[in-house]
LUMMARRO-978588 format. One record per residue (C-alpha): residue in one letter; x, y, z. Coordinates in steps of 0.2 Angstrom, whole numbers, plus 2048, in hexadecimal, padded with zeros to 3 digits. Layout:
# residues N
AXYZ ...
***
This chain:
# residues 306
X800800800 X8078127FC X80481F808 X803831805 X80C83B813 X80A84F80E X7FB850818 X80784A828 X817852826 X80F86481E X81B86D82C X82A86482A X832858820 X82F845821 X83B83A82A X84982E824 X84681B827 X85480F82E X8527FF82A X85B7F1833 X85B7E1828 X8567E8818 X85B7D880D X84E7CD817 X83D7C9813 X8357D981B X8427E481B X8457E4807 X8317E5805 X8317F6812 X8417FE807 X8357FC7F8 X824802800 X82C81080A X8358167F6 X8238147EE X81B8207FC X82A82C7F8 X83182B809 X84682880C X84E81B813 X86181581A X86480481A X86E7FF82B X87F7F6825 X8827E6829 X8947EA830 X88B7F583B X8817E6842 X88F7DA844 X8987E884E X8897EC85A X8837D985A X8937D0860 X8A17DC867 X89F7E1879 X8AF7EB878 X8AB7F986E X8A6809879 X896810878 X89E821871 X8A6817863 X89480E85F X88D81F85E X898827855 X894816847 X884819844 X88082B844 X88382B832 X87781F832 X86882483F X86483683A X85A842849 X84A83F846 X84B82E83D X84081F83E X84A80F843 X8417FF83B X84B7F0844 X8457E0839 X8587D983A X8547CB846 X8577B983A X8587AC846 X84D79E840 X83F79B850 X844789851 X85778B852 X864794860 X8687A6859 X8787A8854 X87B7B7848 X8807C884B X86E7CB843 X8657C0850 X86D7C685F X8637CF86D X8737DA870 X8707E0860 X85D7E6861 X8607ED872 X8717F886C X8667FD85D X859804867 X86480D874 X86E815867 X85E81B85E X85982286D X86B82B86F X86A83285F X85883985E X84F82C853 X83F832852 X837820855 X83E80E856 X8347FF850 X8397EE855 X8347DC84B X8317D0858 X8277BE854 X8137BD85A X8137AC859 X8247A9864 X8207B586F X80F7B0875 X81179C870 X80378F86F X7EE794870 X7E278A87C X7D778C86B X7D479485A X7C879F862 X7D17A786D X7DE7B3864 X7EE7BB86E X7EB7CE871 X7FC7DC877 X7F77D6888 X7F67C1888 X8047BC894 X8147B9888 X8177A3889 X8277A187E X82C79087D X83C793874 X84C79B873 X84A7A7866 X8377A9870 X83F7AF880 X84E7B9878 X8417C286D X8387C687D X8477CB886 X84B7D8878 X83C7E0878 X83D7E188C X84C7ED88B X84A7F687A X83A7FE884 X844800894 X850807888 X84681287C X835819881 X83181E86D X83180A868 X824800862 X8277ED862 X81C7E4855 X8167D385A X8147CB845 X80D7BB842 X8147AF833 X8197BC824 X8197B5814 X8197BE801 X8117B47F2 X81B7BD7E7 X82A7B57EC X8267A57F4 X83879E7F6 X83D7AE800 X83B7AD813 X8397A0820 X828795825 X81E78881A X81A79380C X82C794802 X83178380B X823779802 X8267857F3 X8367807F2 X83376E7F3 X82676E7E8 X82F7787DA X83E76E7DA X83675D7DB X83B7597EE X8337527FB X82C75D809 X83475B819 X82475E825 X82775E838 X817758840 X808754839 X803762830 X7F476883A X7FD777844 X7F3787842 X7FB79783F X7F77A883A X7FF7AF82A X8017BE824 X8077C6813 X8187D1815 X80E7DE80A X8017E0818 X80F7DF825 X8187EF81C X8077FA81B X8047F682D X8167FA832 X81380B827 X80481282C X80D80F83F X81B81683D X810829839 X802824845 X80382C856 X7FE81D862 X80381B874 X805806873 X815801873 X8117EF86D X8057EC85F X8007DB856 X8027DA842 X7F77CC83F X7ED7C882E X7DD7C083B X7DE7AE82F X7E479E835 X7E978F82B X7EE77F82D X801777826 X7F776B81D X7EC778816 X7F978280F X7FF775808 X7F176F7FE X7ED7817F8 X8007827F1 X8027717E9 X7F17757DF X7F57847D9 X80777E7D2 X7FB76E7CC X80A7647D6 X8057537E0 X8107567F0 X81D74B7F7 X81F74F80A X828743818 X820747829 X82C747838 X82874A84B X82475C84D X832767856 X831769869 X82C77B86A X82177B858 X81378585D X80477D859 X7F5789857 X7FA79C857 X7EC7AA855 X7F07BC855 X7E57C9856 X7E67D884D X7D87E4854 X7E47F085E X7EB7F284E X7DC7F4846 X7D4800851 X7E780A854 X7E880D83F X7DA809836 X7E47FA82D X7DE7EC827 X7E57DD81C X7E37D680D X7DD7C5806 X7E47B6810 X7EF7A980B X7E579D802 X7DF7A87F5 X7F07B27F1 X7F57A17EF X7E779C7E3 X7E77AE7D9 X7FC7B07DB X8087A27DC X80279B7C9 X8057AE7C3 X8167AD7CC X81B79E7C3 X8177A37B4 
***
């Protein structure tokens, strides 16, 4: 979605993004949307995250001096850098809480006007008691996992550290445009699928998640980072829930493809059900998302392939 911004910023020029991680699955889609709405961005280097995500020797007055070239007064920090898979240890300069939290202090040093920090819903909040009852900003966080509770952990301090931050809680991005970019079951069955391989499928393919397309994820993330609100966390949630299984039916039908997949046990912290709800959003923005899953699978993916 593009956004017109001369009605906000009539008194004063529109503010510079930063984005953290602008080569991943978000963060090249938020470069292209905030370009389309006319707005200007920096790109955070990833010698800059390696230096702030492993040394604890540099001084804090060396750090700054870094990135001011990087973090103008008045910016908007977009922090989406954070790559660890949710079912393996973080080890990356990228996934590393030392990282997030240095980020956030040092935008706070150097005047950002707002920081924005990607954490994960689903790890976050972990398993439902049942589809109908959707996590909201104030269920009682549950991680089961490492990457769960150093996610939780970050966004713990980058509030201590900078009051102007909003932590986003995102369900399960995907984009059908690319479907063998980003983690999840979306590019790993496209990939199997498209390359004649079997599907290795942990579990038995009935785990019910919320999903939600990168292109909704950006708008949401845009029409936040102008929105005056109060909250500092919000959910970014699409509101649909789908099963592994069904997912997978919907793909392989619209590639015409008859899947192989080989079932194994399910990983010990695999969340099982996981619905957001998006209604603070909502009410906060006047957001809503598009079409679900299923059907940009049906109308895109054979487009894509063509």
């Amino acid at each position: 979605m593009n956004f017109s911004y001369q009605t906000i910023y009539r008194k004063s020029a529109p503010p510079t993004y930063v984005i953290a991680g602008s080569t991943g699955l978000i963060g090249s889609s938020l470069c292209k949307s905030i370009a389309a709405a006319g707005l200007s961005y920096i790109t955070f280097p990833r010698s800059l995250v390696s230096i702030l995500g492993t040394s604890s020797q540099v001084l804090e007055s060396e750090l700054l001096e870094y990135c001011r070239s990087y973090i103008p007064s008045g910016s908007i920090v977009v922090n989406c850098a954070w790559q660890g898979r949710p079912l393996l240890p973080v080890v990356d300069s990228f996934s590393s809480p030392l990282f997030s939290t240095r980020l956030a202090r040092i935008s706070r040093e150097l005047n950002a006007s707002h920081h924005i920090f990607f954490s994960s819903a689903g790890a976050i909040y972990g398993c439902n008691r049942s589809l109908t009852e959707a996590h909201t900003e104030t269920s009682q966080p549950n991680p089961t996992s490492v990457y769960g509770r150093q996610k939780l952990d970050a966004e713990r301090d980058i509030l201590r550290l900078f009051r102007n931050s909003t932590i986003l809680r995102v369900s399960n991005v995907y984009d059908v445009s690319r479907p063998n970019i980003g983690h999840g079951i979306l590019p790993a069955a496209f990939k199997a699928f498209t390359n004649g391989a079997p599907l290795k499928l942990y579990g038995d393919g009935s785990q019910r998640k919320d999903y939600i397309s990168v292109q909704d994820t950006v708008s949401a993330v845009l029409q936040l980072s102008f929105k005056k609100t109060d909250k500092s966390i919000i959910n970014i949630s699409s509101g649909y829930v789908f099963s592994v299984t069904e997912i997978i039916n919907s793909l392989s039908k619209a590639l015409n493809i008859q899947p192989l997949i080989t079932y194994n046990p399910s990983h010990p912290n695999d969340i099982p059900i996981s619905v957001i709800s998006n209604s603070l959003l909502v009410a906060e923005t006047g957001w809503c998302p598009s079409d679900h899953l299923l059907t940009q699978i049906k109308s895109c993916i054979t487009q894509t392939i063509l």
